[in-house]
DSSP file (Angstrom, degrees, kcal/mol; ACC not computed):
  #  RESIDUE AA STRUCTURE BP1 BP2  ACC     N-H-->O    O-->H-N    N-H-->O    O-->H-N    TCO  KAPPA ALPHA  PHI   PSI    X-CA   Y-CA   Z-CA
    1    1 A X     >        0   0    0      0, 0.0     4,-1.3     0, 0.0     5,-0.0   0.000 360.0 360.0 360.0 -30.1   51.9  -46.9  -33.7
    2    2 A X  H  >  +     0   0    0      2,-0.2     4,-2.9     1,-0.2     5,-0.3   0.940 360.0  52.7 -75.1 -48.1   48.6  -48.2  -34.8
    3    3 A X  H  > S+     0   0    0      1,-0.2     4,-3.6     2,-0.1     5,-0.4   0.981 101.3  57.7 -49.4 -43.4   48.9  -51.1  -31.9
    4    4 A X  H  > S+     0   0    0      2,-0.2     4,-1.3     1,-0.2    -1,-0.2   0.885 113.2  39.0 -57.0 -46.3   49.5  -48.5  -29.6
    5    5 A X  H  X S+     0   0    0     -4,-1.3     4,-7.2     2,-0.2    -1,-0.2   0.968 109.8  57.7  -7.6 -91.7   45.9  -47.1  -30.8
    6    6 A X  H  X S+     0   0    0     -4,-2.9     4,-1.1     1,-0.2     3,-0.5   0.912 111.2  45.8 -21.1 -83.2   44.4  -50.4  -31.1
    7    7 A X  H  X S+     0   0    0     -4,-3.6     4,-1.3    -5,-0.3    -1,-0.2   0.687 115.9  39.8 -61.4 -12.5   45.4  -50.7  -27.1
    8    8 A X  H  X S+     0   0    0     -4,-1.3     4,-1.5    -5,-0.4     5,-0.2   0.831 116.1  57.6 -81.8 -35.2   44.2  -47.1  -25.6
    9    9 A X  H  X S+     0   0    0     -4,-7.2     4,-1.2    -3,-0.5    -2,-0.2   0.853 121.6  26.0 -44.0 -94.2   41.1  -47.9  -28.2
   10   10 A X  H  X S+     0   0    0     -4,-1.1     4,-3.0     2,-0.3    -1,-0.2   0.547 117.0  57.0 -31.6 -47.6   40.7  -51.1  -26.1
   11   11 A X  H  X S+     0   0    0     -4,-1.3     4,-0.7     1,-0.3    -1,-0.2   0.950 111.6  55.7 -60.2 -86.4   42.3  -50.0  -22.4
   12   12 A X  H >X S+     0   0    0     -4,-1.5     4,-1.9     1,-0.3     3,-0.9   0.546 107.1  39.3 -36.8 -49.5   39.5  -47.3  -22.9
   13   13 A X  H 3X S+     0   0    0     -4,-1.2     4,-1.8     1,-0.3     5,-0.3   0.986 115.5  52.2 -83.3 -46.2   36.1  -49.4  -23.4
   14   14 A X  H 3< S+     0   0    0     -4,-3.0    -1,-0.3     1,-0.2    -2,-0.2   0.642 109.0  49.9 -62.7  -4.4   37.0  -51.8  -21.1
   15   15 A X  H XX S+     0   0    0     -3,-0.9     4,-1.6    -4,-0.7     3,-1.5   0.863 114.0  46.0 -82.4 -60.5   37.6  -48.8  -18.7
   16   16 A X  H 3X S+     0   0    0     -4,-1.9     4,-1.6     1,-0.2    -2,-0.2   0.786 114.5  45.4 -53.8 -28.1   34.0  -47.5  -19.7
   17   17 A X  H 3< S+     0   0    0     -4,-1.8     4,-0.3     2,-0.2    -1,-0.2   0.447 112.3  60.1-103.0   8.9   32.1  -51.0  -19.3
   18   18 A X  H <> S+     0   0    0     -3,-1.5     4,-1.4    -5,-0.3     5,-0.2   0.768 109.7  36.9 -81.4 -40.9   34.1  -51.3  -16.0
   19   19 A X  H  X S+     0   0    0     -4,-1.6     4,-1.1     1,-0.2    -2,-0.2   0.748 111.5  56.9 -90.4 -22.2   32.8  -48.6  -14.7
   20   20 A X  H  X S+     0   0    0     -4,-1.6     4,-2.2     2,-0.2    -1,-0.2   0.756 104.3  53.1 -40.4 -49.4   29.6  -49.1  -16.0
   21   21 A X  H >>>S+     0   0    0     -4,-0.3     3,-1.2     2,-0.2     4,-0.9   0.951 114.1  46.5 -57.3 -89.7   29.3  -52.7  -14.3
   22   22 A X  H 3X5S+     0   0    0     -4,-1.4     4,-0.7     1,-0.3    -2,-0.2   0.791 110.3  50.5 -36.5 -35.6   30.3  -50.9  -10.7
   23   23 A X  H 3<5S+     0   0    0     -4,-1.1     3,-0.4    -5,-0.2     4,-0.4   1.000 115.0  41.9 -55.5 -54.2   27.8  -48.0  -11.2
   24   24 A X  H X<5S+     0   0    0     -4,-2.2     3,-1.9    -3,-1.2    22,-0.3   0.928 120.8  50.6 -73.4 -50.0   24.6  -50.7  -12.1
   25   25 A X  H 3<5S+     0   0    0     -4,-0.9     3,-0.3     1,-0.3    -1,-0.3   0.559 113.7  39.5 -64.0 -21.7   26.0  -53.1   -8.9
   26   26 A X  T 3<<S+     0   0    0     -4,-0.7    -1,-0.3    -5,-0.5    -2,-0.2   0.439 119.0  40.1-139.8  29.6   26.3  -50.9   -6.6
   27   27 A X  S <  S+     0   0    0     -3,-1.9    19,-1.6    -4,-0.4    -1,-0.3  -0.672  77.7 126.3-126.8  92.7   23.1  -48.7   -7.1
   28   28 A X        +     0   0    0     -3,-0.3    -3,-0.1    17,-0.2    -2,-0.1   0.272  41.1 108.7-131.8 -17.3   21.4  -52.1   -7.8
   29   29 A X        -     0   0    0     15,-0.1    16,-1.9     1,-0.1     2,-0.3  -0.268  69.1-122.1 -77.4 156.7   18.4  -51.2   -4.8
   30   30 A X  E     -A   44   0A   0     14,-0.3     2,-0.3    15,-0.1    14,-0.2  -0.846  31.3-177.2-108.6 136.2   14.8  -50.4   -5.8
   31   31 A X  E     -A   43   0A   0     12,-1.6    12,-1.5    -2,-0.3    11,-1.0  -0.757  37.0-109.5-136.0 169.7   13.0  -46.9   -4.9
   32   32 A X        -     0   0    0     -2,-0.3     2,-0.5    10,-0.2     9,-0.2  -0.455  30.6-151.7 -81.9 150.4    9.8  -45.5   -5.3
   33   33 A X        -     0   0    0      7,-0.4     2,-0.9    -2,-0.2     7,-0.4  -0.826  14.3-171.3-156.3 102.5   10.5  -42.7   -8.0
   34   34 A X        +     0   0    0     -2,-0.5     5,-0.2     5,-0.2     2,-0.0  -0.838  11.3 171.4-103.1  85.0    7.6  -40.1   -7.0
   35   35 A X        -     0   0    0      3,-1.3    -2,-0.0    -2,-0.9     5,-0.0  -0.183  52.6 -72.0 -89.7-167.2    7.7  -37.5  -10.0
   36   36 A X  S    S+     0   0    0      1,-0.2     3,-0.1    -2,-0.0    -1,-0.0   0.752 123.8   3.9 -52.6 -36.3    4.5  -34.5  -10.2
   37   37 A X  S    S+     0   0    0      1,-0.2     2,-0.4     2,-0.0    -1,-0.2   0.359 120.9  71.1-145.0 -26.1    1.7  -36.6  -11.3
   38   38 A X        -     0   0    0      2,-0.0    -3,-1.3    -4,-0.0     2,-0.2  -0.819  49.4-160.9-109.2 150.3    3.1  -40.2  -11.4
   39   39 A X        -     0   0    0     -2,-0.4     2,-0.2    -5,-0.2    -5,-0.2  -0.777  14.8-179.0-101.8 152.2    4.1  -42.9   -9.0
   40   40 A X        -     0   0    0     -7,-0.4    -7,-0.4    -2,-0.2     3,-0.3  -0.720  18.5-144.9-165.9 108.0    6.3  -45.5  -10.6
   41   41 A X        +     0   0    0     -9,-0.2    -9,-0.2     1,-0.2    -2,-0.0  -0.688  57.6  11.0 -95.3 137.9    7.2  -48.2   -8.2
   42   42 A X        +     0   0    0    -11,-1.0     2,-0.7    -2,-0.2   -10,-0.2   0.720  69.6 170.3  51.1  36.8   10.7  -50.3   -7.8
   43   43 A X  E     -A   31   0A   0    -12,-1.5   -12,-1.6    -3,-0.3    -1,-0.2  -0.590  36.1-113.6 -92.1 153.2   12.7  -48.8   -9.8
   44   44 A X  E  >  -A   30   0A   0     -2,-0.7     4,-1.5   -14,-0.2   -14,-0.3  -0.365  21.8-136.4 -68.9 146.9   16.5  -49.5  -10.0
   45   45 A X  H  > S+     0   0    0    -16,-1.9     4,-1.7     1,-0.2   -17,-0.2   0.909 102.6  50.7 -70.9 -47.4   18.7  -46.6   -8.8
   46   46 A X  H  > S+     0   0    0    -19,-1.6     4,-1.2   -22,-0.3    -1,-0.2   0.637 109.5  49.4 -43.2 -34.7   21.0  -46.8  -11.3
   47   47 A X  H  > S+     0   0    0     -3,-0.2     4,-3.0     2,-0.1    -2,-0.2   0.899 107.9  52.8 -76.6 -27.2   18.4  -46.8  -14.0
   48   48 A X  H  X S+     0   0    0     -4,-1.5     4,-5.2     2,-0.2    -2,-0.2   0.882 111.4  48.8 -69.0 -36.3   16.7  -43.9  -12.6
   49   49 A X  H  X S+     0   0    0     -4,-1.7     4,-1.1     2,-0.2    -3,-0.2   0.946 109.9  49.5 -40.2-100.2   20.2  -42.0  -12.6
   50   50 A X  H  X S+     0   0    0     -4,-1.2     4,-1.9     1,-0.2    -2,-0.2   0.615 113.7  49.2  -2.3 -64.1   21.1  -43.0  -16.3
   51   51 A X  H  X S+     0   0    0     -4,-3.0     4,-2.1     2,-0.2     5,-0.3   0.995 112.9  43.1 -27.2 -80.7   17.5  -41.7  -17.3
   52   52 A X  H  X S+     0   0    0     -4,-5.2     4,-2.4     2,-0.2     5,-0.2   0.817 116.6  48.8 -51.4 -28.5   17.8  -38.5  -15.5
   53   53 A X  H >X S+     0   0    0     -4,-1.1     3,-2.3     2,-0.2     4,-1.6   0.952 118.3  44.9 -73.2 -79.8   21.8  -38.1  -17.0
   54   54 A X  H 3X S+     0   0    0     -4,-1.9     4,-1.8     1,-0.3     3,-0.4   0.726 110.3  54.8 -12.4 -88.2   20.3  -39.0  -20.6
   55   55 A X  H 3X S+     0   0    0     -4,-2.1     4,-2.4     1,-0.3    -1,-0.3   0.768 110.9  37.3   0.0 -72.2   17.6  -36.8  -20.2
   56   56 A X  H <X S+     0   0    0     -4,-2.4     4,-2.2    -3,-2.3     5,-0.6   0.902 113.6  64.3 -85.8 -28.7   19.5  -33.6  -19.4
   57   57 A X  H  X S+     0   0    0     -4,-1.6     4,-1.3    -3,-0.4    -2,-0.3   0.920 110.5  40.4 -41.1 -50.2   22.3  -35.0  -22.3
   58   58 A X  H >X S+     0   0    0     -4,-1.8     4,-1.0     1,-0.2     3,-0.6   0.997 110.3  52.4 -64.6 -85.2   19.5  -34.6  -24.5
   59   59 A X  H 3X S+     0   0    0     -4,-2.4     4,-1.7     1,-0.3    -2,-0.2   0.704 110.1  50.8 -34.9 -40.9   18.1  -31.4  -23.3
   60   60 A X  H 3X S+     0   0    0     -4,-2.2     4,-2.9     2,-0.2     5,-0.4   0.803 111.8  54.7 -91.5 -39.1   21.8  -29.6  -23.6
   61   61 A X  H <X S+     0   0    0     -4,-1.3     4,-2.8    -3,-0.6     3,-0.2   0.876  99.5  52.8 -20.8-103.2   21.9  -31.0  -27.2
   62   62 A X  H  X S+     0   0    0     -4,-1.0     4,-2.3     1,-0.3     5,-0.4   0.708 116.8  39.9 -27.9 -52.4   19.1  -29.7  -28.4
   63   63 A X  H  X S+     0   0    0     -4,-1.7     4,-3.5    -5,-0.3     5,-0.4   0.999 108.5  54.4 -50.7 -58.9   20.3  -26.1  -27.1
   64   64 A X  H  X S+     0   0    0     -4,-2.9     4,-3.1    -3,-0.2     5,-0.3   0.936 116.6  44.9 -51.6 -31.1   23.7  -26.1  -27.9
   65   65 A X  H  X S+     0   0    0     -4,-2.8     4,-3.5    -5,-0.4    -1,-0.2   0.992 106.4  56.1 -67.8 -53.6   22.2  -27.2  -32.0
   66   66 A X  H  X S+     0   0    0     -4,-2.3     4,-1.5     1,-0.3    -1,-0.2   0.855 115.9  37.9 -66.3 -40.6   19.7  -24.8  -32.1
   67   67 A X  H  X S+     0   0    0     -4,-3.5     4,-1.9    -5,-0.4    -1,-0.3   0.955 113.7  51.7 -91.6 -20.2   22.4  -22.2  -31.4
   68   68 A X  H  X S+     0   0    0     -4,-3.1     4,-3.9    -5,-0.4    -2,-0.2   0.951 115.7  47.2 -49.4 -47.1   25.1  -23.7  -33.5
   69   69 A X  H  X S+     0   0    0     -4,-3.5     4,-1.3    -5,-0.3    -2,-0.2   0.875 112.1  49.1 -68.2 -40.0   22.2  -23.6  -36.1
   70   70 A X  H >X S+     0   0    0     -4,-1.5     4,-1.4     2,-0.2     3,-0.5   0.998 110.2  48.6  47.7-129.8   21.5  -20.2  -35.3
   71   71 A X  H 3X S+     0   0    0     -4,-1.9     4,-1.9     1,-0.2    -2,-0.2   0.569 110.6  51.6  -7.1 -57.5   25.1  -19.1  -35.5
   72   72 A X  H >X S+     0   0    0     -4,-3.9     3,-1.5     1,-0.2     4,-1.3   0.981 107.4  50.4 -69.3 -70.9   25.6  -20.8  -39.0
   73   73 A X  H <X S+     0   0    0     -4,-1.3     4,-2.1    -3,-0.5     5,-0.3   0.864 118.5  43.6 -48.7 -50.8   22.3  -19.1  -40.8
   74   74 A X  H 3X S+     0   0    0     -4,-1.4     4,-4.9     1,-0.2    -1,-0.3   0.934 110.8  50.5 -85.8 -18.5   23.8  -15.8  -39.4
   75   75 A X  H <X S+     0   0    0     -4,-1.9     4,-0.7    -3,-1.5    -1,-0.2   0.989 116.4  44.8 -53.8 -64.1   27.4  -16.6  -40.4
   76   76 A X  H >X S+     0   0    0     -4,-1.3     3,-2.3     2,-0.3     4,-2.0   0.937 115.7  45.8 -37.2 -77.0   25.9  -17.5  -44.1
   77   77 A X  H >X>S+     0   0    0     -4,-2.1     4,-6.5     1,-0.4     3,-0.9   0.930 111.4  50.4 -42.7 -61.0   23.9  -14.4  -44.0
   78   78 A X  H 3X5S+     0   0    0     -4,-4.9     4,-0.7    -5,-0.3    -1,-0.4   0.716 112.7  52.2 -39.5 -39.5   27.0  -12.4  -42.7
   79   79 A X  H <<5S+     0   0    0     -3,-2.3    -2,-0.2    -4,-0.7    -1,-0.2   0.511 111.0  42.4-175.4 -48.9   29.1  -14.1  -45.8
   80   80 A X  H XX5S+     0   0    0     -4,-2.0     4,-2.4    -3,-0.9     3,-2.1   0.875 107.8  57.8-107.2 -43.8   26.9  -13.2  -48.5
   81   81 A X  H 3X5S+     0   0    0     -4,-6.5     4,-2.1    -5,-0.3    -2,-0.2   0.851 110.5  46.9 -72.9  -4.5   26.1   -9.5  -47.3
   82   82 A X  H 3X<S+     0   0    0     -4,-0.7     4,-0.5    -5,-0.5    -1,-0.3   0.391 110.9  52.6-107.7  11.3   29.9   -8.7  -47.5
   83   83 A X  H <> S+     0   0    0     -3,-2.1     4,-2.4     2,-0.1    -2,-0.2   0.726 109.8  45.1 -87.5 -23.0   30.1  -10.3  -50.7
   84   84 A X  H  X S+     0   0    0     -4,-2.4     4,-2.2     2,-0.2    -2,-0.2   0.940 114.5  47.4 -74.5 -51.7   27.6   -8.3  -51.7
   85   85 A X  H >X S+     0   0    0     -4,-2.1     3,-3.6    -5,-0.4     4,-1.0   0.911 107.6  60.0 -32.1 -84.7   29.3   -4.8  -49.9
   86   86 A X  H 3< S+     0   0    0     -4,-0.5    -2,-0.2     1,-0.3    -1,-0.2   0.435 109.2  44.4 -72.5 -43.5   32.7   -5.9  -51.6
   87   87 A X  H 3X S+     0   0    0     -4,-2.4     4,-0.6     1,-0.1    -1,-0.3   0.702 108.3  55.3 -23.3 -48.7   30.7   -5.6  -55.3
   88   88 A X  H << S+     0   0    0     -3,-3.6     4,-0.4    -4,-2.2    -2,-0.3   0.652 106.9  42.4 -85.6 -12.1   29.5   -3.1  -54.5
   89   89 A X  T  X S+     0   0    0     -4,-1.0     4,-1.6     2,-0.2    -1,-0.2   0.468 115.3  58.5 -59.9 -15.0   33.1   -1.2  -53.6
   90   90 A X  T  4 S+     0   0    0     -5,-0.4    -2,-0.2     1,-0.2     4,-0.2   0.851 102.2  49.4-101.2 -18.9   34.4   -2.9  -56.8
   91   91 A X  T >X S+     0   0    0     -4,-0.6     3,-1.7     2,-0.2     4,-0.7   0.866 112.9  45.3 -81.6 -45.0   31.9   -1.3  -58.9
   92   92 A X  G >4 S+     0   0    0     -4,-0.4     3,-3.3     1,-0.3    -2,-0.2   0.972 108.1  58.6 -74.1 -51.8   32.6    2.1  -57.5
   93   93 A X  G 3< S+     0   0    0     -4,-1.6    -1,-0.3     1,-0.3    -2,-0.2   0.623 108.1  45.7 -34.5  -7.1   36.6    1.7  -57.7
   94   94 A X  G <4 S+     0   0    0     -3,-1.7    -1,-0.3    -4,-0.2    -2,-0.2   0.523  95.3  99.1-126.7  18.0   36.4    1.1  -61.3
   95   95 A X  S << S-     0   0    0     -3,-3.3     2,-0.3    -4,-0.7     8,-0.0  -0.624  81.9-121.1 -78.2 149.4   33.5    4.6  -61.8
   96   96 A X        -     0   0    0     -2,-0.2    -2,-0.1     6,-0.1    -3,-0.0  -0.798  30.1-101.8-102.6 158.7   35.6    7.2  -62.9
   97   97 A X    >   -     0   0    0     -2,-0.3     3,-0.8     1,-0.1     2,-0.3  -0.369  34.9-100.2 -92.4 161.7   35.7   10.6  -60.5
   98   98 A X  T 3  S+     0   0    0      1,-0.2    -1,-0.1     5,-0.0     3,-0.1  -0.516  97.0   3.3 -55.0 118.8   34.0   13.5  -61.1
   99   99 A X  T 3  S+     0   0    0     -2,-0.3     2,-0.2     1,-0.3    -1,-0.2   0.564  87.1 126.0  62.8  29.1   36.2   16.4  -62.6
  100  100 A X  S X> S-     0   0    0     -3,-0.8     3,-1.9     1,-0.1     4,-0.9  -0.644  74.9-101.9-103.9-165.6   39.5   14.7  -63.1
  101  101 A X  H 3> S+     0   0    0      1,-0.4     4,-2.2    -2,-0.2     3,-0.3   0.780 119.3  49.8 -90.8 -15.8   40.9   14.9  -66.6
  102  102 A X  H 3> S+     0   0    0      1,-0.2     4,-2.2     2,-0.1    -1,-0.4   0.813 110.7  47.9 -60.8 -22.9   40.0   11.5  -67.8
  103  103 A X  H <> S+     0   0    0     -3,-1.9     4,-0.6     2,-0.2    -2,-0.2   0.529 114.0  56.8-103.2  -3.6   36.1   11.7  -66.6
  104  104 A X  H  X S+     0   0    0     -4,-0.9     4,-2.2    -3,-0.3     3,-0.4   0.862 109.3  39.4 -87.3 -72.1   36.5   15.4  -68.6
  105  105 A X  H  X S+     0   0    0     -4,-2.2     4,-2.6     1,-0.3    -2,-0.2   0.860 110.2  64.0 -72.1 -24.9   37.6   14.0  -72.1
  106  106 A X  H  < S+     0   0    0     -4,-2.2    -1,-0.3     1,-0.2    -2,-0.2   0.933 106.8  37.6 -49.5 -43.1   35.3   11.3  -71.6
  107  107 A X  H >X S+     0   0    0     -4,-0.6     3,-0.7    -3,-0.4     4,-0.5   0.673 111.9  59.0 -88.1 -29.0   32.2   13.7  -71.6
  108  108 A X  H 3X S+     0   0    0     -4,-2.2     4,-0.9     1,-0.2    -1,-0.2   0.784 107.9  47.1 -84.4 -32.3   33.6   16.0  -74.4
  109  109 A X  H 3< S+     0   0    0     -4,-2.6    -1,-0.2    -5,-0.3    -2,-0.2   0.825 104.3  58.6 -90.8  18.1   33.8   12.9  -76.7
  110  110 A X  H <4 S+     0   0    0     -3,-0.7    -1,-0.2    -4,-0.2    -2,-0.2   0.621 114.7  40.3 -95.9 -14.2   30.2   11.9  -75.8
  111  111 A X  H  < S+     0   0    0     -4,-0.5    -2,-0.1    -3,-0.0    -3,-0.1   0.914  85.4 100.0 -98.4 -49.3   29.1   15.6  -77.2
  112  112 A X     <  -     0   0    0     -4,-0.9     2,-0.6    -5,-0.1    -4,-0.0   0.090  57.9-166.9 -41.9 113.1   31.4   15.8  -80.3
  113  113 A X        -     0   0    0      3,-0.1     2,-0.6     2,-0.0    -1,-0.1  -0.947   9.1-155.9-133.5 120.2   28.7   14.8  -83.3
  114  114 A X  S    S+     0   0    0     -2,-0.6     3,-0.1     1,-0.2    -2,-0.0  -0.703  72.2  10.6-107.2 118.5   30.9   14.1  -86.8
  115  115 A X  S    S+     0   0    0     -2,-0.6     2,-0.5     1,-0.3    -1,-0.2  -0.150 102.4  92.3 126.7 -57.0   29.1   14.5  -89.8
  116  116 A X              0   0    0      1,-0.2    -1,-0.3     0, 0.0    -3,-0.1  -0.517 360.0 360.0-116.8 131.0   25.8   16.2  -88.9
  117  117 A X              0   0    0     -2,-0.5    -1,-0.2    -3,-0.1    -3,-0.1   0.394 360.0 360.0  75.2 360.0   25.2   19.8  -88.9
């Protein structure tokens, strides 16, 4: 099984630097590349491509992290204030209620004073 790997591993870059080769060869011509404020003359069509693809690769990064990053801080946040909820339910489950007969005999032996008076 691992050869079998090995050979899609391989199949697969020599498929990417194949296609690479045909992209640079056959936008191989030089253009004028006339942005807002700059001229920048003879450049290859294929680099200018690449650039611009890079470019917006970058740009779609950076968003997608910022909200993954984002997401996780509120996930966290979420995480800790229902641990914090989920104390505070455990704390009230173990109070004992108001007027049943345990919460009763407690309070009669908190008055009951042996010895004095």
């Amino acid at each position: 099984m691992k050869w079998f790997r090995t050979a899609v591993i391989s199949a697969s870059i020599l498929g990417v630097l194949w296609v690479g080769w045909s992209f640079r060869s056959g936008n191989a011509e030089a253009i004028d590349l006339d942005l807002v404020a700059v001229r920048i003359p003879n450049v290859e069509v294929w680099w200018a491509l690449s650039a611009a693809a890079g470019l917006g690769l970058f740009v779609g990064i950076v968003f997608v992290g910022f909200a993954w990053i984002r997401q996780r801080i509120l996930n966290r946040r979420y995480r800790s204030t229902i641990a914090r909820l989920e104390s505070e339910v455990h704390q009230l489950r173990s109070l004992p209620l108001a007027g049943s007969v345990r919460a009763e005999a407690d309070e009669s032996v908190g008055r009951v004073s042996f010895g004095q008076g």
